[in-house]
C-alpha positions in Angstrom: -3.7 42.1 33.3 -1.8 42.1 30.1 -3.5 40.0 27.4 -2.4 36.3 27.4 -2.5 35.9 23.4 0.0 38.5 23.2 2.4 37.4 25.9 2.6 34.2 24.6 3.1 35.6 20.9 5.9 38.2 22.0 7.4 35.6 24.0 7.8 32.7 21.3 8.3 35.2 18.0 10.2 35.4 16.1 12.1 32.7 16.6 8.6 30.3 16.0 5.3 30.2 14.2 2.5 30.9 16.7 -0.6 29.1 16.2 -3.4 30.0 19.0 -6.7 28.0 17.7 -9.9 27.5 20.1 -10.7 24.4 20.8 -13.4 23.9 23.2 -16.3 26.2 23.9 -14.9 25.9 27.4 -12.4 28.5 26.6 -9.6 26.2 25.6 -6.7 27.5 23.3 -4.3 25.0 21.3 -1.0 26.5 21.0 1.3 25.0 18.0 5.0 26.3 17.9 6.7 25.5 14.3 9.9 26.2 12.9 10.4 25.5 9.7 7.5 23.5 8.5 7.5 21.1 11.5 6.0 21.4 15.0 8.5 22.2 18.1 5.7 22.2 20.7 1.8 21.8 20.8 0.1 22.5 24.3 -3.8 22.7 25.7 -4.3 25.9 27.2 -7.4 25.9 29.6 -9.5 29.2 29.9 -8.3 29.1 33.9 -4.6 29.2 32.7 -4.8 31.8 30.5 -6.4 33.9 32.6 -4.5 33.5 35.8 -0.9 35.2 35.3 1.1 33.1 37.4 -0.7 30.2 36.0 -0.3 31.6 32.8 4.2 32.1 33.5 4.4 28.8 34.4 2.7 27.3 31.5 5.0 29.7 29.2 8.5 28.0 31.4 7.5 24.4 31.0 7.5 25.1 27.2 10.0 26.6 27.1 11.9 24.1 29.1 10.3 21.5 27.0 11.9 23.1 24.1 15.6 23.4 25.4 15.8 19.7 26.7 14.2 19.1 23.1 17.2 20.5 21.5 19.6 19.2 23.9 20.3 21.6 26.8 21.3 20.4 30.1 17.7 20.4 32.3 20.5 21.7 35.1 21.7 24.3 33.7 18.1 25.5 32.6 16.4 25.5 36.0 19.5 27.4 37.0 19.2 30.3 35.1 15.4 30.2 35.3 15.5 30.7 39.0 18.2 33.3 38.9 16.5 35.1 35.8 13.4 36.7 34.6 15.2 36.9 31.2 17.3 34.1 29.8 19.5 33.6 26.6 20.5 29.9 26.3 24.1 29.0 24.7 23.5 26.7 21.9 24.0 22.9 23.1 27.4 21.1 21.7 27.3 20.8 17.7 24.5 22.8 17.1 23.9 25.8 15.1 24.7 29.5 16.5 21.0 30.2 17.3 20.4 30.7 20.6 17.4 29.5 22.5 15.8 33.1 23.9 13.5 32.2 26.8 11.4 35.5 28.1 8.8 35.4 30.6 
């Protein structure tokens, strides 16, 4: 198994700060994703989740579906191309910048 620190960092960088901080000595991670000085996404990862791979995808696609309803993709449009696509490159939403959202997993 590919270690779950890295394939969460690869997977939100560079387009977010990574924060991974232990918060329980049962194996419990707190993940914080900023951009630019404020928080985008905070999540509990338990020990069992990072440690299970599929567990571990999932966790990883609710973010990033967090994140793209967040900055006002259509929830649609997202579980579309998540089901037809490992990889996915999100238009911007109406009137906002030219960044696209990159969601990997």
């Amino acid at each position: 198994m590919d270690n779950p620190f890295q394939l969460i960092t690869d997977t939100f960088t560079p387009e977010y700060q990574v924060n991974l901080s232990i918060q329980g000595l049962d194996g419990s991670i707190m993940l914080t994703l900023s951009k630019a000085g404020r928080v985008v996404a905070k999540r509990m990862i338990s020990a069992h989740q990072r440690n299970d791979p599929q567990r571990l995808k999932r966790l990883v696609q609710s973010i990033q579906f967090g994140i793209a309803i967040e900055q006002g993709h259509s929830a649609m449009a997202i579980l579309e191309a998540m089901t037809n696509s490992d990889s996915l490159k999100l238009p911007p939403p109406a009137g906002s910048g030219p960044s696209p959202l990159g969601m990997v997993v």
